[in-house]
C-alpha positions as CSV (number, residue, x, y, z in Angstrom):
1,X,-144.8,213.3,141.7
2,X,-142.7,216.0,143.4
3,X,-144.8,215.7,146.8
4,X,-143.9,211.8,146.6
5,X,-140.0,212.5,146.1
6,X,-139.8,215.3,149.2
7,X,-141.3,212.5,151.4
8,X,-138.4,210.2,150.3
9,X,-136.0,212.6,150.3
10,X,-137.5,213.8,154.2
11,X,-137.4,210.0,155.6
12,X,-133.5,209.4,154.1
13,X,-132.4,212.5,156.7
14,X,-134.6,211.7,159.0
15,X,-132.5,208.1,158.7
16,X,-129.9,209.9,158.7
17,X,-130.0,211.8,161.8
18,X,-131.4,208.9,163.7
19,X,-127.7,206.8,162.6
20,X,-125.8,210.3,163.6
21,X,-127.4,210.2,167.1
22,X,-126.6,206.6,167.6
23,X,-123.0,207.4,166.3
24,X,-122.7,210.3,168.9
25,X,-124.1,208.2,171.8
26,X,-121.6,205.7,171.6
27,X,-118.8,206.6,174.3
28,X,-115.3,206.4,172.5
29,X,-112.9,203.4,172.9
30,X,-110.1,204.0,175.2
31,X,-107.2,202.7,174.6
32,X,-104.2,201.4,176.9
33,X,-101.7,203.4,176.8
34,X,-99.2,202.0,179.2
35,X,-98.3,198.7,176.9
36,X,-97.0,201.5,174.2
37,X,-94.9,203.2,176.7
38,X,-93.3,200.4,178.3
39,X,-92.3,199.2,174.9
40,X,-90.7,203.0,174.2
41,X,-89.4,203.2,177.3
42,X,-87.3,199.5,176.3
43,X,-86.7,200.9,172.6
44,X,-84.9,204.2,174.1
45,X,-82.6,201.8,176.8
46,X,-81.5,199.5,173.0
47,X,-81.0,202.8,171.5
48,X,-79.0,204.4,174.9
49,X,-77.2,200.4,175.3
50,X,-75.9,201.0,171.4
51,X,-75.1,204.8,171.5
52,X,-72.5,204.2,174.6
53,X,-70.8,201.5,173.2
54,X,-67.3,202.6,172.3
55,X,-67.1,201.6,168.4
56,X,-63.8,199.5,168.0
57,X,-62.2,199.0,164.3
58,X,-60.7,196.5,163.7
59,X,-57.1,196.6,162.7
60,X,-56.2,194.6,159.1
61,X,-53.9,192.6,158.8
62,X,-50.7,194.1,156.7
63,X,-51.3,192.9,152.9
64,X,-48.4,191.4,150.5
65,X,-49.3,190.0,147.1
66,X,-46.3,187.4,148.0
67,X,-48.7,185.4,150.9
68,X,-51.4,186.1,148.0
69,X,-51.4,183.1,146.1
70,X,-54.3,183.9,143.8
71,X,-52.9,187.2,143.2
72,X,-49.5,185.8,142.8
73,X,-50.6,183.2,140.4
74,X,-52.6,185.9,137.9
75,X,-50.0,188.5,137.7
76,X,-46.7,186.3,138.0
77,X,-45.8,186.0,134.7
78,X,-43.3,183.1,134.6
79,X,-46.2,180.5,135.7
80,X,-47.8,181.2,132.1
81,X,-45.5,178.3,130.5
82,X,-46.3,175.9,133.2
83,X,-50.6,176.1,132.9
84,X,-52.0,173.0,131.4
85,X,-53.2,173.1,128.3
86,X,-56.9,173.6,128.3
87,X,-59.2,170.4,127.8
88,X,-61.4,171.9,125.2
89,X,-58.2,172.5,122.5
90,X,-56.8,169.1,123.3
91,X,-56.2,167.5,120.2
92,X,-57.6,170.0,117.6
93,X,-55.1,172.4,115.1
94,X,-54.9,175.9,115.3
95,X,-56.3,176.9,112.0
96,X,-55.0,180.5,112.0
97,X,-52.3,181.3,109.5
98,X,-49.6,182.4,111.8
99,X,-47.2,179.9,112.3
100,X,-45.2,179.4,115.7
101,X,-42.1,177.8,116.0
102,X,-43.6,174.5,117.5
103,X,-45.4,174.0,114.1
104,X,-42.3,175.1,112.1
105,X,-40.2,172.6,114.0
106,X,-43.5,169.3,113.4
107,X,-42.6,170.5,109.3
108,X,-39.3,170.5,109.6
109,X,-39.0,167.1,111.1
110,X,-41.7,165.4,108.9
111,X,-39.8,166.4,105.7
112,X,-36.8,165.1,107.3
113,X,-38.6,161.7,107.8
114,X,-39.6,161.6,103.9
């Protein structure tokens, strides 16, 4: 049984080394070189073209929350009594407890009008 697996074992190398020499024989692939080197020589010209470039920053334009009108609008306070009402509390009572002088004023006058 032995003698049978050495004979195996002897024809896989002998396999073996026959696929190694066929490796080996084959002459290497040579590749062109001169596409990659054009294309580094272009890449190094971008990179040179972007380097000399002065960089210029642009100047902003002077800022005054006057010409702002969002700005203006949210922290202007005297435009708060002027805002709609929304649409979502059109029509509906405030059902907290604290009274404001509009509702004081609706009692008054309805008692007067009993």
């Amino acid at each position: 049984m032995e003698a049978k697996i050495d004979q195996k074992v002897q024809a896989v190398h002998k396999r073996l080394d026959a696929f190694e020499l066929r490796v080996l024989e084959r002459p290497a692939p040579t590749t062109d070189m001169s596409y990659f080197q054009t294309e580094l020589a272009s890449l190094q010209a971008d990179v040179d073209a972007i380097l000399d470039t002065p960089a210029v920053e642009p100047q902003a334009a002077p800022f005054t929350l006057g010409d702002d009108t969002v700005l203006g609008a949210l922290f202007n306070g005297d435009d708060a009594e002027e805002q709609p009402e929304p649409a979502r509390s059109r029509g509906k009572r405030d059902r907290s407890n604290h009274k404001t002088e509009l509702m004081e004023e609706e009692e008054a006058s309805k008692r007067q009008h009993k």
